[in-house]
C-alpha positions, 0 to 999 in steps of 0.5 A: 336046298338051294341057297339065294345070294343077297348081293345088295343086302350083303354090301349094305351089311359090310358098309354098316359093319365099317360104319359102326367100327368107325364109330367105336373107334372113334369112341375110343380115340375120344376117351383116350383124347379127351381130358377127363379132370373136371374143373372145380376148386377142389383139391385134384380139380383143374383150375378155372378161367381167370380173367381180368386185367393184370397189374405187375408194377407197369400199367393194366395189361390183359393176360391167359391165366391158362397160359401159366399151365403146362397138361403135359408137365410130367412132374419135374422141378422146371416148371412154374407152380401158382400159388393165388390169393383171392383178398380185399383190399378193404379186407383188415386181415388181408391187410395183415396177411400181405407182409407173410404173402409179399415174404413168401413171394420172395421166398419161393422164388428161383432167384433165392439160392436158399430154396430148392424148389421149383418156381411159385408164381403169386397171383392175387385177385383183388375183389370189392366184397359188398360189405360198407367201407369196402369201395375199392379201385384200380388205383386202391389195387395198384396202391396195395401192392406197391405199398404207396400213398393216396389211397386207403386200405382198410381204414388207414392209406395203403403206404401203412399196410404191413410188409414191403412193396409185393413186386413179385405178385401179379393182382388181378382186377376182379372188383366185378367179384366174377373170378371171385363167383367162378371159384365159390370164393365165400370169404377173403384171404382164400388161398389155392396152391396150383400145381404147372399142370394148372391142377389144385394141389392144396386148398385153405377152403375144405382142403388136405390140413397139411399140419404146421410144416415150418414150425410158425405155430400157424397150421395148414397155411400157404406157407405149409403147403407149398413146403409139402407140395411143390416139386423139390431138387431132391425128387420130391416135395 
């Protein structure tokens, strides 16, 4: 039997053979590429955006939340965790809370020789909830922090409100509550403790109860989980 060579049809079918092993090639090199950590505020997710102007103690400066992370962080004790509180100014526990917050700013420091772990920075975003009496500012932001006179902090002036000055938290201007929307924030003090990959290792609202870690009689606090979480001199948390 004679046997007819299809010469064009033969090219046609060699190009989209190359075509299609160009296409799942490129499928694969997606999939090995690609981030596959969704982002949420559940403990394993990638942390959302933060935006806002930022306060350190000179002036209201714009700032890349995502710059605090490192993706590739392959767990060692060099890179910077955050720890971040979503609060009130007008907030009476917020209030109460910000001496334990200021301390812990201090404590989980890398200028405190007592701690052997990696560096927390505090970031706290500062919102206005719509509840009456809760009329917040910049300058009501800038005067909790500092702890100075002039403005009023949930019922009294802000030079009153317990602990010292926070010089070691950046707040965050979120009186527009859009951070506080982004992440499904449904009531202040809300924590999140952020591991250097901008990964949430820990949170207050549904997270891992870490237990009463330091013996204060207060279980599953930040306190407790940063104790459990960040990465130590020692090889591990």
């Amino acid at each position: 039997m004679k046997h007819t060579y299809d010469e064009e049809a033969s090219t046609r079918s060699d190009a989209l053979l190359k075509i299609t092993s160009l296409f799942f090639i490129g499928i694969l090199i997606l999939a090995f590429t690609t981030n596959s950590v969704p982002t949420g505020t559940k403990e394993g997710e990638r942390a959302p955006a933060l935006n806002g102007a930022a306060y350190s103690g000179n002036g209201w400066s714009s700032f890349d939340f995502s710059a605090q992370f490192d993706t590739a962080w392959d767990g060692n004790v060099s890179e910077d965790w955050v720890m971040i509180e979503f609060m009130d100014t007008d907030c009476p526990y917020c209030v109460r809370s910000a001496e334990l917050y200021g301390e812990a700013s201090e404590i989980f420091n890398q200028n405190n020789p007592e701690w052997n772990g990696a560096h927390v920075d505090f970031f706290a975003s500062a919102t206005q909830l719509d509840i009456k009496g809760h009329d917040s500012s910049r300058d009501e932001i800038v005067a909790f922090r500092d702890k100075v006179t002039g403005e009023e902090c949930g019922g009294s002036d802000c030079a009153n409100r317990d602990g010292s000055a926070h010089n070691e938290v950046t707040y965050v201007d979120d009186l527009d509550q859009d951070n506080m929307d982004k992440w499904d924030i449904r009531g202040t003090p809300t924590y999140f403790l952020i591991s250097p990959d901008g990964i949430i290792a820990w949170s207050s609202n549904g997270g891992t109860d870490v237990g009463d870690v330091n013996g204060d009689g207060d279980s599953n606090t930040f306190i407790d989980a940063i104790i459990t979480q960040v990465t130590r001199d020692n090889g591990g948390a």
